[in-house]
TIVO-2410 file (N, C-alpha, C; in nm, 3 decimals):
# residues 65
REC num residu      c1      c2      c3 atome chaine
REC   1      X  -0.351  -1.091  -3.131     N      A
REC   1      X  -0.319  -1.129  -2.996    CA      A
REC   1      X  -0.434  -1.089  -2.904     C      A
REC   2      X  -0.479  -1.197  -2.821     N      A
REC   2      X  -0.598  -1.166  -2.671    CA      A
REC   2      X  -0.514  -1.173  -2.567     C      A
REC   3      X  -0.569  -1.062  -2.515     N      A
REC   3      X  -0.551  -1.036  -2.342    CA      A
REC   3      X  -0.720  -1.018  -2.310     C      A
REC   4      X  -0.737  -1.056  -2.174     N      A
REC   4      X  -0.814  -1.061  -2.138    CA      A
REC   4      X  -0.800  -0.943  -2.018     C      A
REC   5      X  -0.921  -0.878  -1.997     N      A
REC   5      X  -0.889  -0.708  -1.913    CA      A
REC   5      X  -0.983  -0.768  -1.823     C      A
REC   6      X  -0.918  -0.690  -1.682     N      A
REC   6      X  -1.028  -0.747  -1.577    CA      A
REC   6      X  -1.024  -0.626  -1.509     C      A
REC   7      X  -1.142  -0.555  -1.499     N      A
REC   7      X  -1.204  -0.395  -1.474    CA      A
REC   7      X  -1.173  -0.376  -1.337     C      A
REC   8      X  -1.098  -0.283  -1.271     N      A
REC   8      X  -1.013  -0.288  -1.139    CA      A
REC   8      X  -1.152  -0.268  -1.058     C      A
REC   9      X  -1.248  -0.205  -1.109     N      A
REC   9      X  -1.375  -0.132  -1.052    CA      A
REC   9      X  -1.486  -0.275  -0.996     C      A
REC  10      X  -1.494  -0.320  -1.060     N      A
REC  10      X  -1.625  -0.397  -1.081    CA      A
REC  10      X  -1.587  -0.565  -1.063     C      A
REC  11      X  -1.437  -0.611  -1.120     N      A
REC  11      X  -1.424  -0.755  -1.181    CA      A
REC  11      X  -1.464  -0.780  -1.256     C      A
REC  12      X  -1.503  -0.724  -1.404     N      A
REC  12      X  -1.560  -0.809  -1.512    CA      A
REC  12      X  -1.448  -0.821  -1.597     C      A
REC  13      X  -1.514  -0.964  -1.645     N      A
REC  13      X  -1.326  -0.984  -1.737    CA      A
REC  13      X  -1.379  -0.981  -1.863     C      A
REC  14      X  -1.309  -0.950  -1.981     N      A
REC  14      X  -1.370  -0.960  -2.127    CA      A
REC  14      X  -1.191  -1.008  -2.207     C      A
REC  15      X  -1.227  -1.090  -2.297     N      A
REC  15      X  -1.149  -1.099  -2.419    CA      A
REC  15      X  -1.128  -1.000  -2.535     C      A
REC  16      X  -1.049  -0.935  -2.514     N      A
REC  16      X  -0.981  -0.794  -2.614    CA      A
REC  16      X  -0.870  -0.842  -2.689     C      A
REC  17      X  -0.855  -0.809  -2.846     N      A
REC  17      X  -0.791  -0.818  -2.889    CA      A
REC  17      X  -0.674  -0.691  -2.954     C      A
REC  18      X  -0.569  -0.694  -2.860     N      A
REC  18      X  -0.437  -0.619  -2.858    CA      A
REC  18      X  -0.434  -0.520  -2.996     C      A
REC  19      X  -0.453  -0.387  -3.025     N      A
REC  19      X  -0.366  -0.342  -3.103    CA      A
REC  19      X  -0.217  -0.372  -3.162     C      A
REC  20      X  -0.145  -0.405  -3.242     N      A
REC  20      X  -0.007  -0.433  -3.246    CA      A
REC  20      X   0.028  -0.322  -3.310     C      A
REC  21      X  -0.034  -0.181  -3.303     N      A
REC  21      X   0.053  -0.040  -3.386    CA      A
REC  21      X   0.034   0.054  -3.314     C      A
REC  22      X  -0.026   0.011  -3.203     N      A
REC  22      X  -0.116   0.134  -3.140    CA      A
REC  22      X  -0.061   0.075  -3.008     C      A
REC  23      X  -0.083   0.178  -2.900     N      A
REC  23      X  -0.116   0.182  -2.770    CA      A
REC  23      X  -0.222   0.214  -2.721     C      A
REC  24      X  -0.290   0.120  -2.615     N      A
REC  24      X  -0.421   0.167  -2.550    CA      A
REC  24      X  -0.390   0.232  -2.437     C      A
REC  25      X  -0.502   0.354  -2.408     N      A
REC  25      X  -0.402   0.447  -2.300    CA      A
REC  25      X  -0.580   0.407  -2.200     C      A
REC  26      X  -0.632   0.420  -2.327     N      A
REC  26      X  -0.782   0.429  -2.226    CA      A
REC  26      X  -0.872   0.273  -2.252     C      A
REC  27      X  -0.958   0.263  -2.186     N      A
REC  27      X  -1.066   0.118  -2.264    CA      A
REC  27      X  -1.193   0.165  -2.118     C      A
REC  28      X  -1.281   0.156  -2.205     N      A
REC  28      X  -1.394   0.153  -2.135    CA      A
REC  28      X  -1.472   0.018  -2.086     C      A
REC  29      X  -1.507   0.007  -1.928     N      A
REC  29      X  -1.535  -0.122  -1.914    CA      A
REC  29      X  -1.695  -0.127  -1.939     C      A
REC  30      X  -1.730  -0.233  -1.972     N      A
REC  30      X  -1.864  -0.292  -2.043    CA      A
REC  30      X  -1.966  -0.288  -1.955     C      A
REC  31      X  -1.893  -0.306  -1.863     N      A
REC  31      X  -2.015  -0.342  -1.743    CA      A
REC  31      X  -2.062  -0.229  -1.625     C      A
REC  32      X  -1.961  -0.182  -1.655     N      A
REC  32      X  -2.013  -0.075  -1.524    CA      A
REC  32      X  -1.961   0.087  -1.615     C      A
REC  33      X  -1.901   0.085  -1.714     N      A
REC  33      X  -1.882   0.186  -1.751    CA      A
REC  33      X  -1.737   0.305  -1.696     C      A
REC  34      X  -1.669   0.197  -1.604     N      A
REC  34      X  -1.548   0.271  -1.571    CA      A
REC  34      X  -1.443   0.261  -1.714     C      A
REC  35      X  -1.355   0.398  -1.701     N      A
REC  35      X  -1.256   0.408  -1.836    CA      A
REC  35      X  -1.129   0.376  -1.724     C      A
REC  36      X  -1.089   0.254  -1.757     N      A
REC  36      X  -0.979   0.208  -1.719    CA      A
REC  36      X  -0.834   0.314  -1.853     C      A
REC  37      X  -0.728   0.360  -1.716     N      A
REC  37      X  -0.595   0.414  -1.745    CA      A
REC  37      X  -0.472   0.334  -1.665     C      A
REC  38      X  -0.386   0.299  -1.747     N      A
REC  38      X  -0.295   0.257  -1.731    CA      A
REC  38      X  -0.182   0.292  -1.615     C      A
REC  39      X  -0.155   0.191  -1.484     N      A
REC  39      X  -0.092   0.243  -1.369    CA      A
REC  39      X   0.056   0.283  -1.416     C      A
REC  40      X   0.066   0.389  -1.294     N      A
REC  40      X   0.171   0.459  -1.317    CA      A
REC  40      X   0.301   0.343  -1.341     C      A
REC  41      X   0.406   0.354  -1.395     N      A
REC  41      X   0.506   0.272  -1.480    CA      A
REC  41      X   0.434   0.156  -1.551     C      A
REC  42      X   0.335   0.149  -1.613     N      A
REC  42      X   0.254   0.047  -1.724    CA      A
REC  42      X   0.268   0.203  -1.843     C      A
REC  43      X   0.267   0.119  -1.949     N      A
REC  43      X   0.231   0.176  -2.082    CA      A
REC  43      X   0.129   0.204  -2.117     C      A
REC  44      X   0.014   0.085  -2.104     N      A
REC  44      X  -0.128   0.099  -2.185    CA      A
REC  44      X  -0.242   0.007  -2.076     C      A
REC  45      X  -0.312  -0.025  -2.084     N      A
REC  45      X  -0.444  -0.125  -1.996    CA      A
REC  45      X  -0.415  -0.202  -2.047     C      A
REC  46      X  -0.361  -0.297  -2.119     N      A
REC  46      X  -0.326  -0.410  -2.169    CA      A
REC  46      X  -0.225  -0.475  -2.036     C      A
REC  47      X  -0.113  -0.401  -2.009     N      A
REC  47      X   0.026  -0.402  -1.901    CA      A
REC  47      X  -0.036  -0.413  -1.792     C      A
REC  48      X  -0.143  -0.364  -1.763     N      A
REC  48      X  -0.161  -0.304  -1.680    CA      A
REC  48      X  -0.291  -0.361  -1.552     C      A
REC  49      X  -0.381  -0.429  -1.687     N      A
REC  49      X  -0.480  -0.532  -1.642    CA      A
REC  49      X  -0.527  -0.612  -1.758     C      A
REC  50      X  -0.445  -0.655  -1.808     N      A
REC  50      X  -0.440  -0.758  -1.906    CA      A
REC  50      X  -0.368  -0.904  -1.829     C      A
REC  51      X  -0.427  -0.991  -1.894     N      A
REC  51      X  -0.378  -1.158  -1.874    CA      A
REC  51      X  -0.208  -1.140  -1.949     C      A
REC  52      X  -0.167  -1.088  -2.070     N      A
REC  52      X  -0.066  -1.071  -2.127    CA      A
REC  52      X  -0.070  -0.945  -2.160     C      A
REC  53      X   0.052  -0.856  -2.175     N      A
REC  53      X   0.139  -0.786  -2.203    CA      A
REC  53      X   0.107  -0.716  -2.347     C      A
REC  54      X   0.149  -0.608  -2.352     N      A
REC  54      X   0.118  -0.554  -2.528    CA      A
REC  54      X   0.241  -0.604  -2.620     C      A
REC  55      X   0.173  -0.644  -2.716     N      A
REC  55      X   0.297  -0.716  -2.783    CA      A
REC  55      X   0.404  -0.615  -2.817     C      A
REC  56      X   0.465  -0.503  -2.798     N      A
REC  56      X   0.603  -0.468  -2.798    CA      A
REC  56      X   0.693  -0.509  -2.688     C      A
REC  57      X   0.580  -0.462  -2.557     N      A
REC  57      X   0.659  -0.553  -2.415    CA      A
REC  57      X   0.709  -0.709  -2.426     C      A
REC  58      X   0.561  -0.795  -2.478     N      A
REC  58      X   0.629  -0.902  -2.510    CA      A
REC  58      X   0.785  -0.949  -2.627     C      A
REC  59      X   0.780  -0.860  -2.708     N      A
REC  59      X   0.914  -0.885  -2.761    CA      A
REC  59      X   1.063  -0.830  -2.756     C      A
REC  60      X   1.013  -0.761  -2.589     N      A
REC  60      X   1.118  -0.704  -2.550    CA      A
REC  60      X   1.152  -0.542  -2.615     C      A
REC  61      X   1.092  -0.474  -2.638     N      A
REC  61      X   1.104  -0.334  -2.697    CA      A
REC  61      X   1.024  -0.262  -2.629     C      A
REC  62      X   1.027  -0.143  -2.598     N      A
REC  62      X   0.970   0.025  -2.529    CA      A
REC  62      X   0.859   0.016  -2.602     C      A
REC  63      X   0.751   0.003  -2.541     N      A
REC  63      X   0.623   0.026  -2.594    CA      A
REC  63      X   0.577   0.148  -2.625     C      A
REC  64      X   0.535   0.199  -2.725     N      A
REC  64      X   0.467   0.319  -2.773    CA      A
REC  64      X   0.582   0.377  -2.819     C      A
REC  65      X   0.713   0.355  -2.901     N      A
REC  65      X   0.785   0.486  -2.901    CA      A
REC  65      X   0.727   0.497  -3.056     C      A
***
């Protein structure tokens, strides 16, 4: 699964492809070097500044338990 992350810092967007076992808590942006963290009630940077959702959200289940 792609989500695409768009760096709250800078605007650069990149195509990432989703962990489906894992949660991302951190991701470092490419371009400017900010470590994007997930806003308060989001799970991971995927939720959070992703185009789509981490696939547990998408299938309706608590992400990360």
């Amino acid at each position: 699964m792609i989500s695409i992350l768009t760096c709250p810092e800078c605007g650069a967007r990149k195509a990432e492809e989703m962990p489906t076992d894992a949660c991302q808590y951190f991701h470092e942006c490419e371009a400017c070097g900010a470590v994007l963290k997930p806003q308060p009630g989001d799970c991971c940077v995927y939720c959070s500044y992703g185009t789509v959702p981490c696939p547990p959200i998408q299938e309706g289940k608590v992400c990360c338990e």
